[in-house]
CHARMM-style PDB file with segment names, atoms N, HN, CA, C and O in Angstrom:
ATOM      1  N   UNK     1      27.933-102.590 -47.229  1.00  0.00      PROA
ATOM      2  CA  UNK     1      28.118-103.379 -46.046  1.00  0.00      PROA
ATOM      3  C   UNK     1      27.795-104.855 -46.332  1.00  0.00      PROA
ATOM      4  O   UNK     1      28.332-105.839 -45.821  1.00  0.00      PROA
ATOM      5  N   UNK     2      26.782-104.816 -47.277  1.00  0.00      PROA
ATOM      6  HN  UNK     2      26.346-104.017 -47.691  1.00  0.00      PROA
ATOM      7  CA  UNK     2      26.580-106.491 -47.333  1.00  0.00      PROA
ATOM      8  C   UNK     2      27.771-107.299 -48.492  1.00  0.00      PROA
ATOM      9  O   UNK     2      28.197-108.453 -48.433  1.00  0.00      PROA
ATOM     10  N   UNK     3      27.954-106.668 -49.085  1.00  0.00      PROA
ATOM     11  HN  UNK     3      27.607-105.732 -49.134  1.00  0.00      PROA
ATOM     12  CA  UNK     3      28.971-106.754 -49.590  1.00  0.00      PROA
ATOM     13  C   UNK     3      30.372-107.660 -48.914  1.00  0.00      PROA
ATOM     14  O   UNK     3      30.829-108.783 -49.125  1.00  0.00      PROA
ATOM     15  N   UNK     4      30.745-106.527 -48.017  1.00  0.00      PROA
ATOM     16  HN  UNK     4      30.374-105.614 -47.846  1.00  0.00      PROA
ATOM     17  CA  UNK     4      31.898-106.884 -47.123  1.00  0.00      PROA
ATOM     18  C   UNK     4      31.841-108.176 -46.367  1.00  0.00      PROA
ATOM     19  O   UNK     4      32.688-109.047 -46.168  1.00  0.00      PROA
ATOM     20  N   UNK     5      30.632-108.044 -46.017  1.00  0.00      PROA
ATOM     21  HN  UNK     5      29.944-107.337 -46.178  1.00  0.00      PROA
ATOM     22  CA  UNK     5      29.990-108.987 -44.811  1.00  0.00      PROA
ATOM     23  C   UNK     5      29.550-110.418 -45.625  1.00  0.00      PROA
ATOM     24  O   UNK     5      29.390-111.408 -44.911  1.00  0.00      PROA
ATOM     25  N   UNK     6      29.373-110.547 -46.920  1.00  0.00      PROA
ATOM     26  HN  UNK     6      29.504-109.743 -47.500  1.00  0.00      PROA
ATOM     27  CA  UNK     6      29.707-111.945 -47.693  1.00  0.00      PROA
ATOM     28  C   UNK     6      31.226-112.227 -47.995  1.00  0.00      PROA
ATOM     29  O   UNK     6      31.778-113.181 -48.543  1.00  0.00      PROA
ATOM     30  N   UNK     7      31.579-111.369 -47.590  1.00  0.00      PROA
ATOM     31  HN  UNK     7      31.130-110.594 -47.145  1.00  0.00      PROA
ATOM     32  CA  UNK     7      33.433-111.396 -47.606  1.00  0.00      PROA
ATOM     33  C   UNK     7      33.844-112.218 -46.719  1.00  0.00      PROA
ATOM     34  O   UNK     7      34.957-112.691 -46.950  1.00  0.00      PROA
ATOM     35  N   UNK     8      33.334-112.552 -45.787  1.00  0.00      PROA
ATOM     36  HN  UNK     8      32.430-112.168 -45.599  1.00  0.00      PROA
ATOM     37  CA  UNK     8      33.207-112.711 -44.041  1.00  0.00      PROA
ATOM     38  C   UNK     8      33.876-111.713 -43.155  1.00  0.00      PROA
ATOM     39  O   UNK     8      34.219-112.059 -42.025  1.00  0.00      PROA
ATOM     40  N   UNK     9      34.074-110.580 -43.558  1.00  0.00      PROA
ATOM     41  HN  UNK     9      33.796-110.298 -44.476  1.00  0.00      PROA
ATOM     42  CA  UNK     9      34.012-109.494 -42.891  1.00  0.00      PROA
ATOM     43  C   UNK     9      32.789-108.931 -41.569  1.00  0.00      PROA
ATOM     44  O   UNK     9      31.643-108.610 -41.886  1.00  0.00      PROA
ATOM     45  N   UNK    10      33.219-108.899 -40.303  1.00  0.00      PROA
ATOM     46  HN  UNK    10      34.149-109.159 -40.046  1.00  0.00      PROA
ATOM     47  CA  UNK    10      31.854-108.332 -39.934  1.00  0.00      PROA
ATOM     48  C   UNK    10      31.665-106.865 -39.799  1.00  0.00      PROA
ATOM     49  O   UNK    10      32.569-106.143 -39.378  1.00  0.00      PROA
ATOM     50  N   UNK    11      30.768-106.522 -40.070  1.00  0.00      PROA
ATOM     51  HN  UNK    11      30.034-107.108 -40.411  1.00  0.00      PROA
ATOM     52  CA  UNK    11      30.373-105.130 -40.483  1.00  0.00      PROA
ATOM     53  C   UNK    11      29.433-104.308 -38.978  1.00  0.00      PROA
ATOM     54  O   UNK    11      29.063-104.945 -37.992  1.00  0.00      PROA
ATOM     55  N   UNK    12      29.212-102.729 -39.193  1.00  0.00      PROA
ATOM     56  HN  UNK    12      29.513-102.211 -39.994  1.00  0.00      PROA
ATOM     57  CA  UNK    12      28.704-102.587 -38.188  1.00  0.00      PROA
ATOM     58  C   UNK    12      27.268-102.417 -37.715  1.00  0.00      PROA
ATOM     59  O   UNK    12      26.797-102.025 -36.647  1.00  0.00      PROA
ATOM     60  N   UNK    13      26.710-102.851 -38.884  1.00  0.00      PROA
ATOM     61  HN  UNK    13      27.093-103.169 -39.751  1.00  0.00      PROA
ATOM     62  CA  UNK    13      25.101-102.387 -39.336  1.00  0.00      PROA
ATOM     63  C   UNK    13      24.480-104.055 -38.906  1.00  0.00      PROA
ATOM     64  O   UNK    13      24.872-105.212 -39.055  1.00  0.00      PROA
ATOM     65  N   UNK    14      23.023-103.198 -38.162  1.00  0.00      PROA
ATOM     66  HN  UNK    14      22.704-102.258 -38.041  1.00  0.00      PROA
ATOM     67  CA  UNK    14      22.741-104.313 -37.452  1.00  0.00      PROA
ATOM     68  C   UNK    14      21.488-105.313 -38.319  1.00  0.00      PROA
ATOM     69  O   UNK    14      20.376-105.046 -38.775  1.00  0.00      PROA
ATOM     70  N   UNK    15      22.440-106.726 -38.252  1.00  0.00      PROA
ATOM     71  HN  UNK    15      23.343-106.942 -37.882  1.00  0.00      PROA
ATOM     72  CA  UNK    15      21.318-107.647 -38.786  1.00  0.00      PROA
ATOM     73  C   UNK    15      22.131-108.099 -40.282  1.00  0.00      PROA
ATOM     74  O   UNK    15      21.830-109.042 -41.013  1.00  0.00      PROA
ATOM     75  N   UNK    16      22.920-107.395 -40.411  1.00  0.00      PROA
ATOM     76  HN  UNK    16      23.165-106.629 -39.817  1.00  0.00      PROA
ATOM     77  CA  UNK    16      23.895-107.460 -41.794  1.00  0.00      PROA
ATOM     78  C   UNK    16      25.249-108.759 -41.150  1.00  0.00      PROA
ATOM     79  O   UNK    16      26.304-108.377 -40.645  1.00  0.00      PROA
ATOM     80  N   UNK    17      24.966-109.916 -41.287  1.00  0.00      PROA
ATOM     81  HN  UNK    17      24.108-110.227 -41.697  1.00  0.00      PROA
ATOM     82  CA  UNK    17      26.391-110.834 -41.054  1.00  0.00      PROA
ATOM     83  C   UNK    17      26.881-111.510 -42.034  1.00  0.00      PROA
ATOM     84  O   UNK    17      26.316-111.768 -43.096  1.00  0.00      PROA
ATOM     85  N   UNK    18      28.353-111.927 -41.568  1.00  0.00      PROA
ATOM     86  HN  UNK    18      28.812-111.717 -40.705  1.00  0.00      PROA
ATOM     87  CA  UNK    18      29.115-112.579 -42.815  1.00  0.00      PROA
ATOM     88  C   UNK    18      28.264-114.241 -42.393  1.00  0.00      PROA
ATOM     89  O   UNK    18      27.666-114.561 -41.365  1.00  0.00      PROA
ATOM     90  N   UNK    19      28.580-115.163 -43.876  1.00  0.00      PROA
ATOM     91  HN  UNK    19      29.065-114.903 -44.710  1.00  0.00      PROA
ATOM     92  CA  UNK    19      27.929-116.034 -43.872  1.00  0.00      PROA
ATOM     93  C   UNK    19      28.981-117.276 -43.096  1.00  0.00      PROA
ATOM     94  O   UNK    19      29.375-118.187 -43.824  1.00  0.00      PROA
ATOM     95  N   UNK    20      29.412-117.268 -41.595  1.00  0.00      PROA
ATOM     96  HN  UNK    20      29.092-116.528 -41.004  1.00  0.00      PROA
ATOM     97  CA  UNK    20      29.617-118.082 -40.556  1.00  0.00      PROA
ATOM     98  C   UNK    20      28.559-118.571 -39.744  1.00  0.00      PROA
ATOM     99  O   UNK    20      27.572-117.892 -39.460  1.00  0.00      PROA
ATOM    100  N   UNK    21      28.700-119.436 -39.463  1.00  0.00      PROA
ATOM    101  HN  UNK    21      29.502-119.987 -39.693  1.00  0.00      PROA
ATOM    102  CA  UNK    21      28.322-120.285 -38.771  1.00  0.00      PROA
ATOM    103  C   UNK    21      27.854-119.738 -37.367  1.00  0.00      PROA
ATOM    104  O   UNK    21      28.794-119.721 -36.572  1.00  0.00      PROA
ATOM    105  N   UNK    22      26.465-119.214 -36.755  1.00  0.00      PROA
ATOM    106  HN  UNK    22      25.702-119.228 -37.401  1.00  0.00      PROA
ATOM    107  CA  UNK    22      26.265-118.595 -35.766  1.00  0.00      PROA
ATOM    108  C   UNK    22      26.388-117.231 -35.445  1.00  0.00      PROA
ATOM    109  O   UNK    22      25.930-116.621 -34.480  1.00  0.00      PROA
ATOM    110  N   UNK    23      27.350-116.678 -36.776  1.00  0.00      PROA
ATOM    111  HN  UNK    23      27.722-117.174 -37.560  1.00  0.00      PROA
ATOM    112  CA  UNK    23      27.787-115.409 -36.453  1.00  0.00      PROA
ATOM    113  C   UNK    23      26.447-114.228 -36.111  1.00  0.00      PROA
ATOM    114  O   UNK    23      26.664-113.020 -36.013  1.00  0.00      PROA
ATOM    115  N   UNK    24      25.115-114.831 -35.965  1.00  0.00      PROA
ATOM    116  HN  UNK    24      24.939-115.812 -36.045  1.00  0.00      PROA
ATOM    117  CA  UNK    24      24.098-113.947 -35.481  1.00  0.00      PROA
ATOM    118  C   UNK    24      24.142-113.961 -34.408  1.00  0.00      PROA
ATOM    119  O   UNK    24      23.869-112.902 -33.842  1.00  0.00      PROA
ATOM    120  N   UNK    25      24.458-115.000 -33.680  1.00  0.00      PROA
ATOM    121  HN  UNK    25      24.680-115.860 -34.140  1.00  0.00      PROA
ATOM    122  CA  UNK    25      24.482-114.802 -32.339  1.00  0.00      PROA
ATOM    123  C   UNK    25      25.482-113.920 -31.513  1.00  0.00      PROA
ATOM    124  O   UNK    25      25.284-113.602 -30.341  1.00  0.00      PROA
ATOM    125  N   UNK    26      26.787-113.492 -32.392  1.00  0.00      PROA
ATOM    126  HN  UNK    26      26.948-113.750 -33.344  1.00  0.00      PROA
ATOM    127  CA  UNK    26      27.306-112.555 -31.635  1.00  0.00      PROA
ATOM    128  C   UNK    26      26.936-110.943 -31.441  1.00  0.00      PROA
ATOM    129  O   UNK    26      26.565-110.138 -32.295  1.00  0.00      PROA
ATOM    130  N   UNK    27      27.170-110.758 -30.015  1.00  0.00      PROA
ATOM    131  HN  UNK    27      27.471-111.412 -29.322  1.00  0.00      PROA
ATOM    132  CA  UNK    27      26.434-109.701 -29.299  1.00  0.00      PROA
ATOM    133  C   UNK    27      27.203-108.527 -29.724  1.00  0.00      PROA
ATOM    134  O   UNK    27      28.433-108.572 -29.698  1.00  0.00      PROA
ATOM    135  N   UNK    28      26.450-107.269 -30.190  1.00  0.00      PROA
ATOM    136  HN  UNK    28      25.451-107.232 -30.211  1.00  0.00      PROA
ATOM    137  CA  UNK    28      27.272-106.299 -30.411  1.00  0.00      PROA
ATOM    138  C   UNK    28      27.346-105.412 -29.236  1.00  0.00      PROA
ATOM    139  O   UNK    28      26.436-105.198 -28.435  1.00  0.00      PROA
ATOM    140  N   UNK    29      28.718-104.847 -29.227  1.00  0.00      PROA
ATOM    141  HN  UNK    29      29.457-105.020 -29.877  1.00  0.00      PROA
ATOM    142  CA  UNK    29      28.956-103.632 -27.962  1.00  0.00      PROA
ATOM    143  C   UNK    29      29.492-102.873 -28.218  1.00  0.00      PROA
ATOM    144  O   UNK    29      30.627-102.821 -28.694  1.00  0.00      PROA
ATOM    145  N   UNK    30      28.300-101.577 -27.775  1.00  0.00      PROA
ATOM    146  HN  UNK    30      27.379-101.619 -27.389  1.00  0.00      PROA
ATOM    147  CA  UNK    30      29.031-100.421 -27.764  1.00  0.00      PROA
ATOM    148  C   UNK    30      29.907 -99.949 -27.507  1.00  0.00      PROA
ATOM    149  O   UNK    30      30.540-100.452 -26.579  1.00  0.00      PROA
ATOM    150  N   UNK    31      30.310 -99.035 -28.000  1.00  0.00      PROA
ATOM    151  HN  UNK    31      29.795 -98.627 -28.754  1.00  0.00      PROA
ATOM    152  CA  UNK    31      31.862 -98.765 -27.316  1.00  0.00      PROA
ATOM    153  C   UNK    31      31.422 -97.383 -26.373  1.00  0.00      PROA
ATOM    154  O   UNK    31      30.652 -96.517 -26.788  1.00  0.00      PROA
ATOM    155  N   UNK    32      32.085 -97.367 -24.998  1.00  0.00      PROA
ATOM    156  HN  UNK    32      32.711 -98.071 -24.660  1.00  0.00      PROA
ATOM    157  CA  UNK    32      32.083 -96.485 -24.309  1.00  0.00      PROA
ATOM    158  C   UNK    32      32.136 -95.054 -24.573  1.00  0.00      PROA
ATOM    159  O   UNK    32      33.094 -94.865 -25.323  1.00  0.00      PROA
ATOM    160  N   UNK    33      31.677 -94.203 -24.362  1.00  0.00      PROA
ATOM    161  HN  UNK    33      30.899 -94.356 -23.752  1.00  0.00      PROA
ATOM    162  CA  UNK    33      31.831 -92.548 -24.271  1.00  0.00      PROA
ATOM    163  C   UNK    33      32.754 -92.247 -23.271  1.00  0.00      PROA
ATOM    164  O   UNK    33      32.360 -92.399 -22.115  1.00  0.00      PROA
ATOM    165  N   UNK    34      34.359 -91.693 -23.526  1.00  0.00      PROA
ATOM    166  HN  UNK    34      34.680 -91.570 -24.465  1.00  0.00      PROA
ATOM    167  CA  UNK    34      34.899 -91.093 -22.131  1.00  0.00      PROA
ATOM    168  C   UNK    34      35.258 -89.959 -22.287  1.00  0.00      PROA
ATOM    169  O   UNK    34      36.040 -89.766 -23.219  1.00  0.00      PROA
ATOM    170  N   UNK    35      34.885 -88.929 -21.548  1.00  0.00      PROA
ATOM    171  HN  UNK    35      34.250 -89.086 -20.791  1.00  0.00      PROA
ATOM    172  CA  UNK    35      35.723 -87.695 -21.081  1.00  0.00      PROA
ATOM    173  C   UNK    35      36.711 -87.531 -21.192  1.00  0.00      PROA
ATOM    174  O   UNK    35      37.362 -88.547 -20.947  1.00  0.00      PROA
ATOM    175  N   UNK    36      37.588 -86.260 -21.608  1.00  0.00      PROA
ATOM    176  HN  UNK    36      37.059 -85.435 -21.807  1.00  0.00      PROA
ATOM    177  CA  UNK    36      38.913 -85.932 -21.250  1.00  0.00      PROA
ATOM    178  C   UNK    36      39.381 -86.061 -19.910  1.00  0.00      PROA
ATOM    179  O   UNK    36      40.567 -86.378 -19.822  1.00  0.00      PROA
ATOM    180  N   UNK    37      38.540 -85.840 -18.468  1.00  0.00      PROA
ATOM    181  HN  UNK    37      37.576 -85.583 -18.539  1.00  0.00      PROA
ATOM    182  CA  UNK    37      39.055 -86.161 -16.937  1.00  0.00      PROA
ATOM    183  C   UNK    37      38.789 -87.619 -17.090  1.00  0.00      PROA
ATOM    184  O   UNK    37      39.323 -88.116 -16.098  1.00  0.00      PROA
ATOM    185  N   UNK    38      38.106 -88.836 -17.991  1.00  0.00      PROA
ATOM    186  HN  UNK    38      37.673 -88.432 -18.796  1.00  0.00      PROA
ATOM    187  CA  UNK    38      38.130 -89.818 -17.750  1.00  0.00      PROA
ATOM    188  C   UNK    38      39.399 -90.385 -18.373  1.00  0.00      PROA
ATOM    189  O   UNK    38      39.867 -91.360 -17.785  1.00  0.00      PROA
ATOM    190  N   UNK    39      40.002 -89.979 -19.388  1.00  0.00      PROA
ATOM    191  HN  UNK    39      39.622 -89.187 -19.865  1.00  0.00      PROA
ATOM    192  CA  UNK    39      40.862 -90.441 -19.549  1.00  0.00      PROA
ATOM    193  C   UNK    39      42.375 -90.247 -18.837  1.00  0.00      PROA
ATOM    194  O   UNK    39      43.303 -91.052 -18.757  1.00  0.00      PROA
ATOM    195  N   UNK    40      42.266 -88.957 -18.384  1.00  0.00      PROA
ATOM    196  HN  UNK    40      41.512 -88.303 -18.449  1.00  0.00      PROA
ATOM    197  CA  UNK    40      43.171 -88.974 -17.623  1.00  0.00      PROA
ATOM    198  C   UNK    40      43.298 -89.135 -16.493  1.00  0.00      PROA
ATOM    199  O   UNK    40      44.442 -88.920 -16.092  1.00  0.00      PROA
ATOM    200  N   UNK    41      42.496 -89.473 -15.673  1.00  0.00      PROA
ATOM    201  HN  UNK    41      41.567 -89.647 -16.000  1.00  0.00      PROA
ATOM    202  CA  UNK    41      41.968 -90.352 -14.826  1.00  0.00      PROA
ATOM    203  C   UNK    41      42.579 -91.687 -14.712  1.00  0.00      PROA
ATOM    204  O   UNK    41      43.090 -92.164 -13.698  1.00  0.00      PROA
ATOM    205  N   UNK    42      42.423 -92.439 -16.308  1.00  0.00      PROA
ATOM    206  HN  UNK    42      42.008 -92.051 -17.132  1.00  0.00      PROA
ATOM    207  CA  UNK    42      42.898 -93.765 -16.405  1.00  0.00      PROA
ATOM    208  C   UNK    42      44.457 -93.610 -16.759  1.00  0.00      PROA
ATOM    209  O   UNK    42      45.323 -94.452 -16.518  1.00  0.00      PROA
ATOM    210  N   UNK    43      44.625 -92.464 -17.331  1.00  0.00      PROA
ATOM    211  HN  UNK    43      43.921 -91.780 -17.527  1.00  0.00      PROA
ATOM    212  CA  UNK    43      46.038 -92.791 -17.385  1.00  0.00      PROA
ATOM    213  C   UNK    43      46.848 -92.497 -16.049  1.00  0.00      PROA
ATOM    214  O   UNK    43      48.000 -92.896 -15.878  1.00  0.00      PROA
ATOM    215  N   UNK    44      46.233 -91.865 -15.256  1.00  0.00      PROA
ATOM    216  HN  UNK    44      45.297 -91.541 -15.395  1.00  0.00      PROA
ATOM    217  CA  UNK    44      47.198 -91.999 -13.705  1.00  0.00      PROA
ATOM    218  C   UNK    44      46.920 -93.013 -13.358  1.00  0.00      PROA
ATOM    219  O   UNK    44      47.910 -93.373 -12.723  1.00  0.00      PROA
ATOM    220  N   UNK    45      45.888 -94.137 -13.314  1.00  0.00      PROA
ATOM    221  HN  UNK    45      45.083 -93.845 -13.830  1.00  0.00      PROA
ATOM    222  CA  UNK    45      45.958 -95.364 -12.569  1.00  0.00      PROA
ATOM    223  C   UNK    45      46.972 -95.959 -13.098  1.00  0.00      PROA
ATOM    224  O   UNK    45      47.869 -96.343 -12.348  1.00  0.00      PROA
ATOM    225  N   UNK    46      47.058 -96.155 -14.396  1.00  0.00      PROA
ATOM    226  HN  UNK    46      46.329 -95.843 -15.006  1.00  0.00      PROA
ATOM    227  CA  UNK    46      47.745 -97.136 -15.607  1.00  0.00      PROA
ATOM    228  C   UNK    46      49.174 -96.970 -15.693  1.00  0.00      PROA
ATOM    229  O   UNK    46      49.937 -97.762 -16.247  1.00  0.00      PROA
ATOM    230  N   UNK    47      49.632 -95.450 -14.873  1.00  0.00      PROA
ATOM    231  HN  UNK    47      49.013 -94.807 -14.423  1.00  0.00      PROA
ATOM    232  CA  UNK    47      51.076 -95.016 -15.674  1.00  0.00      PROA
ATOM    233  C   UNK    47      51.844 -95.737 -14.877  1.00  0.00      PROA
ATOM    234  O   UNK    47      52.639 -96.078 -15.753  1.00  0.00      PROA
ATOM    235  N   UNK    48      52.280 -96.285 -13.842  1.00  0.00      PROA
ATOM    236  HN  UNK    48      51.634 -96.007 -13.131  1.00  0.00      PROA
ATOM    237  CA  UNK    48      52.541 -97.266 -13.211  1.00  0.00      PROA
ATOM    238  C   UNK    48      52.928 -98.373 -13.347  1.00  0.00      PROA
ATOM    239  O   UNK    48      53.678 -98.969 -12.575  1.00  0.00      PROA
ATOM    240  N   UNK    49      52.201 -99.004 -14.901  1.00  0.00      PROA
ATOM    241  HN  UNK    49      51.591 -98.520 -15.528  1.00  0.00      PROA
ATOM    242  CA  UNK    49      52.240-100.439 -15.695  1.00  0.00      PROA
ATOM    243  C   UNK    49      53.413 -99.662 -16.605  1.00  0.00      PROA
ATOM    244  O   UNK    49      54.602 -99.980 -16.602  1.00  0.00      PROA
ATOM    245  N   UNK    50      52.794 -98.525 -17.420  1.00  0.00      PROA
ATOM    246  HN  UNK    50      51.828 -98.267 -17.422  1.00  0.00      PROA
ATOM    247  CA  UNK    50      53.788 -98.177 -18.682  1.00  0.00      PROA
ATOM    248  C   UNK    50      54.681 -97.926 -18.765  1.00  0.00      PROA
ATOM    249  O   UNK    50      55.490 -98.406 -19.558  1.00  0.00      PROA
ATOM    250  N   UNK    51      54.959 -96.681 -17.607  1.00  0.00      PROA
ATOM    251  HN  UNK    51      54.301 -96.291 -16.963  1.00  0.00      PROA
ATOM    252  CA  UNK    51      55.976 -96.056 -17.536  1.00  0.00      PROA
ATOM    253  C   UNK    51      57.535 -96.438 -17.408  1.00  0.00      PROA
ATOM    254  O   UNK    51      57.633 -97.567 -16.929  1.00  0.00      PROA
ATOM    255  N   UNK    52      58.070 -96.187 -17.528  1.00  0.00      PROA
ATOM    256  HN  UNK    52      57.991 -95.269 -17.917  1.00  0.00      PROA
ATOM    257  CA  UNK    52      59.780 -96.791 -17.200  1.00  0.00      PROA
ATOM    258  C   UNK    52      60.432 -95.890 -16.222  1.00  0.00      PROA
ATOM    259  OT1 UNK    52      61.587 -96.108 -15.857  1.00  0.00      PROA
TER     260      UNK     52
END
């Protein structure tokens, strides 16, 4: 990972950054957990936009 991350790659391990300018300050976020009813959930709101 540190490796990559002198690449200027950013990596996902925390405290490990590429050598930019501030790049400590960016905030990491989790990515959500969804359900199978959550997703389909979102895809009935959404199908509306996609659909043809």
């Amino acid at each position: 990972m540190e490796a990559l991350a002198k690449d200027c790659e950013f990596v996902n391990l925390r405290g490990v950054h590429p050598p930019l300018k501030d790049a400590d300050k960016i905030k990491f976020v989790e990515e959500i957990q969804r359900s199978e009813s959550d997703y389909k959930q979102l895809g009935e709101k959404y199908a509306k936009f996609f659909k043809k």
